[in-house]
Z-matrix of the N, CA and C atoms (Angstrom, degrees):
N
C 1 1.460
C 2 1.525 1 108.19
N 3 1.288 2 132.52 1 131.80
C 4 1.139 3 140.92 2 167.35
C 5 1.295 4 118.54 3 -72.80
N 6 1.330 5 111.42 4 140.47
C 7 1.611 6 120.42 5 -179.84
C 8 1.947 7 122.00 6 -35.74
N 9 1.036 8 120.56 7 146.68
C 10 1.155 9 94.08 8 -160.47
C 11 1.621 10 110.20 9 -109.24
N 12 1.227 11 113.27 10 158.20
C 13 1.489 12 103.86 11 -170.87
C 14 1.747 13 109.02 12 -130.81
N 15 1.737 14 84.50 13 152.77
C 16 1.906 15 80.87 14 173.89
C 17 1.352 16 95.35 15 -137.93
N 18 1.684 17 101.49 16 164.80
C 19 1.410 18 132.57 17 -174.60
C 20 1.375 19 104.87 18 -97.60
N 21 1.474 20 103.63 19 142.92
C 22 1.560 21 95.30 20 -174.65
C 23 2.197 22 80.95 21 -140.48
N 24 1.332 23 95.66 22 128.43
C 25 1.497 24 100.81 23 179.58
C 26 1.823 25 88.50 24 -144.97
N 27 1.408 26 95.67 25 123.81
C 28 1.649 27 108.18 26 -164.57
C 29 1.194 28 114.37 27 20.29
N 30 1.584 29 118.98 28 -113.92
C 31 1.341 30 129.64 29 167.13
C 32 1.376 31 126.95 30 -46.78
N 33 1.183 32 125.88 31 -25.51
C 34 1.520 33 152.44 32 -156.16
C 35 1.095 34 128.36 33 -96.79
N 36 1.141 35 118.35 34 99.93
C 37 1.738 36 107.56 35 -174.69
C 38 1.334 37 111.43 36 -129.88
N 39 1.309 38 116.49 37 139.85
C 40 1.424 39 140.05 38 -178.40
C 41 1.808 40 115.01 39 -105.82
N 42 1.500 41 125.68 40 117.99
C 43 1.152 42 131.03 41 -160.72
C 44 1.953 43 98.10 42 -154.96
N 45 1.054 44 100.93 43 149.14
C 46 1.444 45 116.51 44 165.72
C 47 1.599 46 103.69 45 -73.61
N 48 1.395 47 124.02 46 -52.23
C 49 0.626 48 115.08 47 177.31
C 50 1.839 49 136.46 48 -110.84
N 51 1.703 50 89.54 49 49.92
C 52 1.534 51 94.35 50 -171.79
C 53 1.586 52 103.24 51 -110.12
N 54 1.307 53 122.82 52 -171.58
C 55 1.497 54 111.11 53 148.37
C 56 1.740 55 132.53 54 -66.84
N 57 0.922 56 98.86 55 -171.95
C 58 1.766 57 100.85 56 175.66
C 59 0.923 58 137.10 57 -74.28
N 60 1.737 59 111.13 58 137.03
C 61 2.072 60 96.37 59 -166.09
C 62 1.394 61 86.09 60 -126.37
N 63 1.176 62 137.90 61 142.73
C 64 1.501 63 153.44 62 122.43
C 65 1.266 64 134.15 63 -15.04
N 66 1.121 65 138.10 64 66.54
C 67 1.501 66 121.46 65 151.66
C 68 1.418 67 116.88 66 -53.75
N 69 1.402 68 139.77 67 134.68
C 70 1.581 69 141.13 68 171.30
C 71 1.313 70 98.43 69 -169.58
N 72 1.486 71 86.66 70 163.04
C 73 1.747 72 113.63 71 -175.37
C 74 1.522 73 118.93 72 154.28
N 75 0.974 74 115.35 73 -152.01
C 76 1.568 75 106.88 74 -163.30
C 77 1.831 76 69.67 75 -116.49
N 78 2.011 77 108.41 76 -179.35
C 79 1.208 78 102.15 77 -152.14
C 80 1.850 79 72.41 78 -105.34
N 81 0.898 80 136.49 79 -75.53
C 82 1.081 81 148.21 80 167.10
C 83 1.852 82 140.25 81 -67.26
N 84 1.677 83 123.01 82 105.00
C 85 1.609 84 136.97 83 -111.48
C 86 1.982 85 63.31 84 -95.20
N 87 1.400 86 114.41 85 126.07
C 88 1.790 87 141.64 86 -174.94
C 89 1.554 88 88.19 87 -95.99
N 90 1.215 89 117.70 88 -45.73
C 91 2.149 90 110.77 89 -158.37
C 92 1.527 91 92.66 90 165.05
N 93 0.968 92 92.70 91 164.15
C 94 1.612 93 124.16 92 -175.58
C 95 1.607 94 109.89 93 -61.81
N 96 1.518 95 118.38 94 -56.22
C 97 1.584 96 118.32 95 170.42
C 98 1.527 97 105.81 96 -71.02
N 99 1.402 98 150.80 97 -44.16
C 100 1.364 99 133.09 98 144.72
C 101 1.679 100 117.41 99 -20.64
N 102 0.635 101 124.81 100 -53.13
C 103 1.786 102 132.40 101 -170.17
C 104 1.091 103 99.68 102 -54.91
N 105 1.557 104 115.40 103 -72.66
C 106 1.581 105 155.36 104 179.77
C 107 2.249 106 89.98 105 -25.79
N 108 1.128 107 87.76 106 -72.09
C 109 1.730 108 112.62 107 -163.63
C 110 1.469 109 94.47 108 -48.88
N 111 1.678 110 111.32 109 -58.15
C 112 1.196 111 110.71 110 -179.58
C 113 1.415 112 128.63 111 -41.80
N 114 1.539 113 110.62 112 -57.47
C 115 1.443 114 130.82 113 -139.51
C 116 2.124 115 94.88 114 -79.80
N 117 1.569 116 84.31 115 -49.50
C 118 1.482 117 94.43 116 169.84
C 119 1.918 118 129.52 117 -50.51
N 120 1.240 119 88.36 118 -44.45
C 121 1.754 120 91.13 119 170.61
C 122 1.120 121 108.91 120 -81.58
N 123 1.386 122 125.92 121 -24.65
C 124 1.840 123 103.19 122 171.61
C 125 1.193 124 114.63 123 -88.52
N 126 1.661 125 123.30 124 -24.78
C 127 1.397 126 101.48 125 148.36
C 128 1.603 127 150.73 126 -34.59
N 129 1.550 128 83.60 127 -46.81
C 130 1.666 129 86.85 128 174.58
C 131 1.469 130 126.28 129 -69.85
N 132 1.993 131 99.20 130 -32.01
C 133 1.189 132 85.06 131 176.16
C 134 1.977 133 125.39 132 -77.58
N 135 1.251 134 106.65 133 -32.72
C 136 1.730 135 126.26 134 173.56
C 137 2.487 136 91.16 135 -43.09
N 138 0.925 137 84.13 136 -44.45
C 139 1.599 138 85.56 137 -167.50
C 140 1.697 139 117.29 138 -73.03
N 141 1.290 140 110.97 139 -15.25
C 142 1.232 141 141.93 140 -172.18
C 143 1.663 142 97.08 141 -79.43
N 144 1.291 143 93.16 142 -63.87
C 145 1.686 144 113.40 143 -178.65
C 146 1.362 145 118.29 144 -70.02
N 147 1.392 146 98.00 145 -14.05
C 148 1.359 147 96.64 146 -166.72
C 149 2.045 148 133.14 147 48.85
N 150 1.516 149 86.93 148 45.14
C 151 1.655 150 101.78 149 173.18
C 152 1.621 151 88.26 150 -128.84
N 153 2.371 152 96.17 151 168.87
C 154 1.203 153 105.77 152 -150.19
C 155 1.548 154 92.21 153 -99.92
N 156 1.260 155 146.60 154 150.72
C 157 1.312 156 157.64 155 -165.20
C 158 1.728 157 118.66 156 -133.37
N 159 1.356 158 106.64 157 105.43
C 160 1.591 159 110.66 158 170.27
C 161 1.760 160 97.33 159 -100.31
N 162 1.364 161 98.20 160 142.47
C 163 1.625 162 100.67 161 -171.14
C 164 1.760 163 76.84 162 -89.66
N 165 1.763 164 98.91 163 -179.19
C 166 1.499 165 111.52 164 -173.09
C 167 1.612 166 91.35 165 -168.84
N 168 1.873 167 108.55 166 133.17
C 169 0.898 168 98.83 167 -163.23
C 170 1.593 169 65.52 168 -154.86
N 171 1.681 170 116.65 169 161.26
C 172 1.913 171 130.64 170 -170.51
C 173 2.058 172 83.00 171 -124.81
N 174 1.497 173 116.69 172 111.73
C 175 1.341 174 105.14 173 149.64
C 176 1.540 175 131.54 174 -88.56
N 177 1.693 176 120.94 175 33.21
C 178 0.840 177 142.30 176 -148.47
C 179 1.948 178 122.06 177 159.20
N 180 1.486 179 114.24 178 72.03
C 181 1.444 180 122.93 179 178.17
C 182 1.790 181 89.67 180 -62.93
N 183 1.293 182 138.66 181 124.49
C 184 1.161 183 131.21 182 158.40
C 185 1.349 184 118.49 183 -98.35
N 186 1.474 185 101.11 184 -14.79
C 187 1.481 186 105.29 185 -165.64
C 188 1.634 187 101.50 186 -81.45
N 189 0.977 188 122.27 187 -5.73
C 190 2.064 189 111.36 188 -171.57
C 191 1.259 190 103.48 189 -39.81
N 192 1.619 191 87.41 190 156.14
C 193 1.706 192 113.05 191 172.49
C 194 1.603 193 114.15 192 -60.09
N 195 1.528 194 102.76 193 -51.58
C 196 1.019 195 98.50 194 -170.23
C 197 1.997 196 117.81 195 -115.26
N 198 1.268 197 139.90 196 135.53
C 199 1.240 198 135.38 197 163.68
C 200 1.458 199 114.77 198 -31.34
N 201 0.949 200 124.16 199 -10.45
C 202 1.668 201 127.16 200 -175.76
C 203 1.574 202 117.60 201 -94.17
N 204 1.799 203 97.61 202 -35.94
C 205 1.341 204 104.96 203 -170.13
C 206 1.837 205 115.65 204 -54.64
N 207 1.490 206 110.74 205 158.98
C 208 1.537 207 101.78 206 167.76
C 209 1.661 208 118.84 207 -55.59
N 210 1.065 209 139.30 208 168.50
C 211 1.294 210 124.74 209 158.25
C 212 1.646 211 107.38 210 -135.83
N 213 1.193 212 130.36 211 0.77
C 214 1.575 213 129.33 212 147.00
C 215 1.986 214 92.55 213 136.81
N 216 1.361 215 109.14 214 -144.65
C 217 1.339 216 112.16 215 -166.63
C 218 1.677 217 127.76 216 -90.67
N 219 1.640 218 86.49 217 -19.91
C 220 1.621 219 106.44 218 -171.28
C 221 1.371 220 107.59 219 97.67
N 222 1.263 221 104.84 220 154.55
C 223 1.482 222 121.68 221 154.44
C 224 1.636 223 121.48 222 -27.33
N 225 1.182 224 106.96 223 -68.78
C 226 1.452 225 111.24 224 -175.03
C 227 1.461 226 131.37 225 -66.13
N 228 1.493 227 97.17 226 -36.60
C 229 1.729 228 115.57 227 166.58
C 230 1.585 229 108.25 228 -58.47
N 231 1.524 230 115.74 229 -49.26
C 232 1.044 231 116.41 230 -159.50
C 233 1.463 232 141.29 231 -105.66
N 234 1.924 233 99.93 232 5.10
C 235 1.459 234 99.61 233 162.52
C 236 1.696 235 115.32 234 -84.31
N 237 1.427 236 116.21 235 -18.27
C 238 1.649 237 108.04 236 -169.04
C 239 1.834 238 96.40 237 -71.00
N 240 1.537 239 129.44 238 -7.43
C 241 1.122 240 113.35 239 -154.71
C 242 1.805 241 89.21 240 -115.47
N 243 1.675 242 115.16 241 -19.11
C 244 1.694 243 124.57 242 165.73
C 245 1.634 244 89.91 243 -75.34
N 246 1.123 245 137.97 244 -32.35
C 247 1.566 246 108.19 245 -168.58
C 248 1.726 247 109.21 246 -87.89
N 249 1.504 248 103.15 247 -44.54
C 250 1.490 249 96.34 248 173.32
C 251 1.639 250 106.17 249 -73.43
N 252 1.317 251 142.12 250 20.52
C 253 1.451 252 123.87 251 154.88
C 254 1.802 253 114.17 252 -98.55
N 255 1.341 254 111.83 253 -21.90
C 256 1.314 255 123.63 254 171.88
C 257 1.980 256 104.54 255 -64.32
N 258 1.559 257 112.86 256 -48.47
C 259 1.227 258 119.69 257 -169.89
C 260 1.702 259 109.18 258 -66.45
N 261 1.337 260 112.85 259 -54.40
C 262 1.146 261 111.95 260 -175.05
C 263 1.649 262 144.47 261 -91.29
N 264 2.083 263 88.44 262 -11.35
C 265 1.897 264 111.71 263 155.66
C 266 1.165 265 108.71 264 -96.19
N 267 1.739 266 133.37 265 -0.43
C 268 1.639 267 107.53 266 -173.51
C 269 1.012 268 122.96 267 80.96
N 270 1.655 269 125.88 268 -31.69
C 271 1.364 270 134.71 269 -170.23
C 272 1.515 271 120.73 270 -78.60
N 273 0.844 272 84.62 271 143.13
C 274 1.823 273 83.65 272 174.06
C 275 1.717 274 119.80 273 -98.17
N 276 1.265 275 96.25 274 137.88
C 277 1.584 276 103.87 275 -155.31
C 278 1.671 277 111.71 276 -113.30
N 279 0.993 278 130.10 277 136.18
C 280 1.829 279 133.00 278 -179.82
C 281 1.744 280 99.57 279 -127.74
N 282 1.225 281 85.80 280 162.03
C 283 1.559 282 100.44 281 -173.44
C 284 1.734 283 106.54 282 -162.01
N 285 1.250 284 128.17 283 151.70
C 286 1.086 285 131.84 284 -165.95
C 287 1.741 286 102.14 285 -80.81
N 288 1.183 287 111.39 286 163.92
C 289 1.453 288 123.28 287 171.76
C 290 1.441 289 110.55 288 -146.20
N 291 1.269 290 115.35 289 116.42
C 292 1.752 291 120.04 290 177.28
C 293 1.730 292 123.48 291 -88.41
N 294 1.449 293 116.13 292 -24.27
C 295 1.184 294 122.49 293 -175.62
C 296 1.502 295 107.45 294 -134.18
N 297 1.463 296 118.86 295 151.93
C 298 1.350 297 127.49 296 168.20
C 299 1.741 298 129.92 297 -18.70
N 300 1.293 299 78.15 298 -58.86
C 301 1.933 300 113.37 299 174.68
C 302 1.201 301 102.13 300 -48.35
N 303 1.296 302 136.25 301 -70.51
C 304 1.307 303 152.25 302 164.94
C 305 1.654 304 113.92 303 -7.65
N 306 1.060 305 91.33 304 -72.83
C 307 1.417 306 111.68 305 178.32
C 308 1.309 307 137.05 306 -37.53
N 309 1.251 308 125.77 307 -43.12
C 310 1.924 309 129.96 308 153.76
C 311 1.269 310 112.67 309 -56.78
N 312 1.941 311 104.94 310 -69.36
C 313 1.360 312 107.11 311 -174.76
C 314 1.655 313 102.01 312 -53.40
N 315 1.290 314 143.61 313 -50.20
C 316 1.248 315 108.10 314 -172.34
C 317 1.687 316 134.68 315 -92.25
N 318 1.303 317 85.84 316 14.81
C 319 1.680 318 91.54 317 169.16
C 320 1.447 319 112.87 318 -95.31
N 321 1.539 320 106.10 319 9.75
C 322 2.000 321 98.11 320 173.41
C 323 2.025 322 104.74 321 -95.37
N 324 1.323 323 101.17 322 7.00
C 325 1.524 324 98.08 323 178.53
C 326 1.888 325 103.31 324 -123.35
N 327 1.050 326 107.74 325 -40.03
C 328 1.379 327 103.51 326 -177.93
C 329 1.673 328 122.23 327 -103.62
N 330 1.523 329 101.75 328 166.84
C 331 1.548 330 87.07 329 177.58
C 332 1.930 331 131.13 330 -116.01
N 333 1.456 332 79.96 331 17.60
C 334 1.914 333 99.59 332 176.99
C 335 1.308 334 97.30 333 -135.77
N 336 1.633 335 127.88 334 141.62
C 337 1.405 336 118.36 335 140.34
C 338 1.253 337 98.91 336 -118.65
N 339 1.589 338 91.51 337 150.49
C 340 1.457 339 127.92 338 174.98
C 341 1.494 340 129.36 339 -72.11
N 342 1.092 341 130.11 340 109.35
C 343 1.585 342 126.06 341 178.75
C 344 1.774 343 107.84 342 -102.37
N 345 1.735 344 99.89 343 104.82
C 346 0.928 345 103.46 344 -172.88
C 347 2.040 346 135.68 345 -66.55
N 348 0.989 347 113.93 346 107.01
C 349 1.307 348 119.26 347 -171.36
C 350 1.927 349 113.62 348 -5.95
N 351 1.252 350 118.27 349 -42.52
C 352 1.285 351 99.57 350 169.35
C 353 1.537 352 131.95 351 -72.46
N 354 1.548 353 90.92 352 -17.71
C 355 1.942 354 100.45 353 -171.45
C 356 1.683 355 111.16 354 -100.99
N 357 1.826 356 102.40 355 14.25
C 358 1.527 357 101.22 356 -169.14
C 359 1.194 358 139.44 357 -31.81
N 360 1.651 359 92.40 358 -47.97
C 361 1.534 360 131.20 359 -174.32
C 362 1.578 361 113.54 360 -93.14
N 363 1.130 362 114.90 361 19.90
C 364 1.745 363 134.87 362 169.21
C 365 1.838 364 106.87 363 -71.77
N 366 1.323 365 119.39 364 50.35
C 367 1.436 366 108.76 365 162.21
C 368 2.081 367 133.66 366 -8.61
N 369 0.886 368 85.08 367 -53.67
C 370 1.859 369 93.44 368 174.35
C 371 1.632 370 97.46 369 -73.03
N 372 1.473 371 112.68 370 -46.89
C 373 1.613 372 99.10 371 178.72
C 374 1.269 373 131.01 372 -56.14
N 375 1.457 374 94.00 373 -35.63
C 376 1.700 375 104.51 374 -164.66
C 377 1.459 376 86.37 375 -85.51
N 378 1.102 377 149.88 376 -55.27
C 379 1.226 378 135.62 377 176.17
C 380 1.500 379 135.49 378 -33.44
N 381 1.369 380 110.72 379 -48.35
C 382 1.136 381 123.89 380 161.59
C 383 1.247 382 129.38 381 -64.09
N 384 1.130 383 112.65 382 -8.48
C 385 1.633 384 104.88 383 -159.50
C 386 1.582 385 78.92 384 -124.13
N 387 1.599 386 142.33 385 -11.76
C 388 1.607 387 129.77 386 156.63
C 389 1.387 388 101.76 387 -71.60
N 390 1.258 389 128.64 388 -49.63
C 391 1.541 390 123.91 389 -160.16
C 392 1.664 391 105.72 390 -61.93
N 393 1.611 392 122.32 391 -9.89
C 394 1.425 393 111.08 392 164.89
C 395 1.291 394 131.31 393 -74.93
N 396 1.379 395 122.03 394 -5.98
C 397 1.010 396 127.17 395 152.69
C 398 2.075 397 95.26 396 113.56
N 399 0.812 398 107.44 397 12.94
C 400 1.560 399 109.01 398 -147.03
C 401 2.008 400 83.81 399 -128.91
N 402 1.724 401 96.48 400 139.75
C 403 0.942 402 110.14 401 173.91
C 404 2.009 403 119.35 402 -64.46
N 405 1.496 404 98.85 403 132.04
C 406 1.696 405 111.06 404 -174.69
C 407 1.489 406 99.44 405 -90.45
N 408 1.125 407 121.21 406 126.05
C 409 1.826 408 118.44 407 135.91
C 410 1.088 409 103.65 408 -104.79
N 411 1.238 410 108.82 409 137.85
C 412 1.681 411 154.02 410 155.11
C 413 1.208 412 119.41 411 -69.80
N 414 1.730 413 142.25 412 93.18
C 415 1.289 414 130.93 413 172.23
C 416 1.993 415 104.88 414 -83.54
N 417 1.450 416 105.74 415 117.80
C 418 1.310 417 104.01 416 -168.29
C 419 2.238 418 105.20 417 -64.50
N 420 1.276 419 72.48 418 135.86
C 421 2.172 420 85.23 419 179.02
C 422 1.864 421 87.00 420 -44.10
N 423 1.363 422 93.68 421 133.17
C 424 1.713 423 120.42 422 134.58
C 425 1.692 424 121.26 423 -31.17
N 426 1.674 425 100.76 424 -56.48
C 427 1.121 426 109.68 425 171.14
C 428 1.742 427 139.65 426 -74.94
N 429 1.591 428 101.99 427 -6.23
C 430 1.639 429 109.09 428 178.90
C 431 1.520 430 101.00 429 -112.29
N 432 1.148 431 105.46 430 156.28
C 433 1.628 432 131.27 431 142.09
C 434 1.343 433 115.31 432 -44.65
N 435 1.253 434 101.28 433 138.40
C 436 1.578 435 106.04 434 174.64
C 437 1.525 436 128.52 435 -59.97
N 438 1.666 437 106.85 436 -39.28
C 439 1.264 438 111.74 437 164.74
C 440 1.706 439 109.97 438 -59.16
N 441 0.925 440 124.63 439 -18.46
C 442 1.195 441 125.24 440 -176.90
C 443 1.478 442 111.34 441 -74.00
N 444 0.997 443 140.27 442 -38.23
C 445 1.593 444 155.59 443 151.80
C 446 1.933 445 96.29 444 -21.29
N 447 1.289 446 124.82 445 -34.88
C 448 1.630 447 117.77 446 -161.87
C 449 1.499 448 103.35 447 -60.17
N 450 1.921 449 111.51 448 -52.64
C 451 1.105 450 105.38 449 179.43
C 452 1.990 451 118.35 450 -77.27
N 453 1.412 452 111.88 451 5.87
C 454 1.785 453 99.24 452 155.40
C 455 1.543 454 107.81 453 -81.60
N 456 1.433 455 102.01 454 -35.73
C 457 1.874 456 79.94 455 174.53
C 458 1.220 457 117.95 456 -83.28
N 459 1.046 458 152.95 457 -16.74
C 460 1.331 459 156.35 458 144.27
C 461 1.381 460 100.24 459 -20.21
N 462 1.238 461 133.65 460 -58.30
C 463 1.555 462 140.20 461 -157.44
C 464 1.386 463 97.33 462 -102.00
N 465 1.217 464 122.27 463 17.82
C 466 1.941 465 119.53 464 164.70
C 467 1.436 466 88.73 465 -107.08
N 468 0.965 467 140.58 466 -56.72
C 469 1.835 468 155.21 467 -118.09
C 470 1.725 469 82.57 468 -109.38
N 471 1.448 470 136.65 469 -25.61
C 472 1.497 471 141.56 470 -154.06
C 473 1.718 472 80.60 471 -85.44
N 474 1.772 473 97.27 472 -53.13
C 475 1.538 474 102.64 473 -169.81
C 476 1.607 475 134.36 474 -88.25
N 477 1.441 476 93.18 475 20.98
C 478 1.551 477 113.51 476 -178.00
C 479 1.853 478 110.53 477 40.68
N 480 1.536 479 85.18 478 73.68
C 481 1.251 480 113.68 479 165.94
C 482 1.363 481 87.43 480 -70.97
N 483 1.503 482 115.86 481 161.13
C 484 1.719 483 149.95 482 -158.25
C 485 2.061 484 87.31 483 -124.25
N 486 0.786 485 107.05 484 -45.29
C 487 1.616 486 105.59 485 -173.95
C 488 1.676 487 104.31 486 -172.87
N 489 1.448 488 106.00 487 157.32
C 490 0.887 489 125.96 488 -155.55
C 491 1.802 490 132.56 489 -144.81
N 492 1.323 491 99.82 490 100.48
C 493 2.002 492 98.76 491 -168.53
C 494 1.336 493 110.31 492 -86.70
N 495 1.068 494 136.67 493 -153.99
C 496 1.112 495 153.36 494 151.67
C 497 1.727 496 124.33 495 -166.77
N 498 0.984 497 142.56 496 94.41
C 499 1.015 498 148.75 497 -179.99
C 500 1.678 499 123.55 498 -82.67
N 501 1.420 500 104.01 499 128.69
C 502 1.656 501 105.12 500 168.08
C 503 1.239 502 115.34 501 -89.14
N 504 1.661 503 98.33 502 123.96
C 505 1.542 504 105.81 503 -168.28
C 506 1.777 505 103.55 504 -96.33
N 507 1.544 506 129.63 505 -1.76
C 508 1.445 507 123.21 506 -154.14
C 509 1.635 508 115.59 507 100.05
N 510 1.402 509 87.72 508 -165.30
C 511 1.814 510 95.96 509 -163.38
C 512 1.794 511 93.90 510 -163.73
N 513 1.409 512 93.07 511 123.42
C 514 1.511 513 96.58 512 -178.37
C 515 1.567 514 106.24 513 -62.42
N 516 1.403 515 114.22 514 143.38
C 517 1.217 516 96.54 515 166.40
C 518 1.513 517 101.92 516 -151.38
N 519 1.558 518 102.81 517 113.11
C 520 1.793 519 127.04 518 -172.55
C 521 1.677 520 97.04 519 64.31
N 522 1.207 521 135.60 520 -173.59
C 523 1.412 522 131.73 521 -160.76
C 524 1.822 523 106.34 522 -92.75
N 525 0.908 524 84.74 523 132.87
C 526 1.910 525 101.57 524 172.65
C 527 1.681 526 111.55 525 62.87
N 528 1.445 527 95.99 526 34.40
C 529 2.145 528 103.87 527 179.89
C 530 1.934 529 85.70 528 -127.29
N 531 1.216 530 106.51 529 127.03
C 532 1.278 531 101.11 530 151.43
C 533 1.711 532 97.25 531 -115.07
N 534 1.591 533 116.04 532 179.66
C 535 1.113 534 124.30 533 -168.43
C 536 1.623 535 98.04 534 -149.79
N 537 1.332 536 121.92 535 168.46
C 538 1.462 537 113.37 536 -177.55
C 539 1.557 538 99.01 537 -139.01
N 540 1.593 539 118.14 538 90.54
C 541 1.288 540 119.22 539 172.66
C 542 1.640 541 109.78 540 -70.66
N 543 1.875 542 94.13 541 122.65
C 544 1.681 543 90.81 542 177.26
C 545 1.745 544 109.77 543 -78.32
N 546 1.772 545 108.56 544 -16.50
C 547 1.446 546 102.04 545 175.07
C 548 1.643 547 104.33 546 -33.43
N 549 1.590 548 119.70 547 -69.09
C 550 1.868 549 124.73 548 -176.44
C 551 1.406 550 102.68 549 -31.35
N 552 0.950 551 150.98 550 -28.03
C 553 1.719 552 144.61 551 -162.79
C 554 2.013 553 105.08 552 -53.69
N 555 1.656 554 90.54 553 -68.81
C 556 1.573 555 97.06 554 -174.05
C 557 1.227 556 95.54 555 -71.25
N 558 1.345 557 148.03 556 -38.66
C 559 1.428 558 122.07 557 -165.98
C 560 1.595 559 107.72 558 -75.96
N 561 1.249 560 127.17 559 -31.77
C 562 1.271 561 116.56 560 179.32
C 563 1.610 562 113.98 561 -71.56
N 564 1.503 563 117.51 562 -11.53
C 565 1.720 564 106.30 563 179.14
C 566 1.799 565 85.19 564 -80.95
N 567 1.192 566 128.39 565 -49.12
C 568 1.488 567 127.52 566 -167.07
C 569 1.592 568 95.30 567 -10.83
N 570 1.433 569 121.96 568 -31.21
C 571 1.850 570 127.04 569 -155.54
C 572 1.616 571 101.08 570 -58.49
N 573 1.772 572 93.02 571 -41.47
C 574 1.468 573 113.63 572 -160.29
C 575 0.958 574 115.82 573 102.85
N 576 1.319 575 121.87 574 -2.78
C 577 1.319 576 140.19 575 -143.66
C 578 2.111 577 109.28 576 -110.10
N 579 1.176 578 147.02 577 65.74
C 580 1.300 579 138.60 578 -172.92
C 581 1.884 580 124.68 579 -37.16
């Protein structure tokens, strides 16, 4: 087992061995009073409970089924409305990133980017998006093994990732079933990695 590590994002801390923190949000950022509505009711409730809460919001679903579907505000619409929700809830906010490019410009508004479960294993991505200095989560592929996740963190930690998640995304199982083996839980902290 590798040494173990935690995330510390203001208030927020992420540990293998801490209690529970929250990622939530809507999947895809609708407008600025959507966000607002959102970020606020899961505050209250995370504060209620007394667990730690990173809001999560996609300015850009790329993955849709279909060319028609919405896919959210964009990049440009949607960091001035991730930086003023970080400034004025406190919260700390992540958002997905699909391409290289992505990656600077949106680490000057938020404070996680997201590596979306299909593009895990995107070397130039994962690279880019550690060299901002800004903590990566990793949603592990549908398509790998959990042990398989060692060498994506390997290639955050290569690129002096700042911090480091890992998320279980499921396990395809036969076409259009995913399933969520909790066996993957302990093997993915094995990383050290929360």
């Amino acid at each position: 087992m590798s040494a173990q590590h935690r995330v510390q994002i203001g208030d927020v801390a992420f540990g293998n061995d801490l209690p529970f923190t929250l990622i939530a949000g809507p999947c895809a950022l609708e407008s600025r009073d959507h966000a607002f509505f959102m970020a606020g009711a899961l505050k209250e409730i995370a504060d209620r409970l007394g667990i730690g809460l990173v809001y999560k919001s996609s300015f850009d679903k790329a993955n849709r089924t279909s060319a028609d579907s919405p896919r959210g505000l964009g990049l440009e619409g949607a960091l001035p409305i991730f930086a003023e929700l970080r400034e004025k809830t406190g919260l700390p906010v992540l958002t997905d990133v699909h391409t290289e490019a992505q990656c600077a410009e949106a680490a000057q508004a938020v404070d996680i980017l997201q590596i979306p479960a299909f593009l895990c294993r995107q070397t130039d991505l994962l690279l880019a998006a550690a060299a901002t200095g800004k903590t990566v989560n990793v949603k592990k592929g549908q398509f790998l093994a959990p042990w398989d996740m060692a060498n994506v963190v390997a290639k955050l930690e290569a690129g002096g990732a700042s911090g480091i998640l890992v998320t279980e995304r499921g396990a395809s199982f036969g076409y259009n079933t995913l399933v969520s083996d909790m066996r993957s839980l302990p093997i993915l902290a094995r990383s050290g990695h929360p």
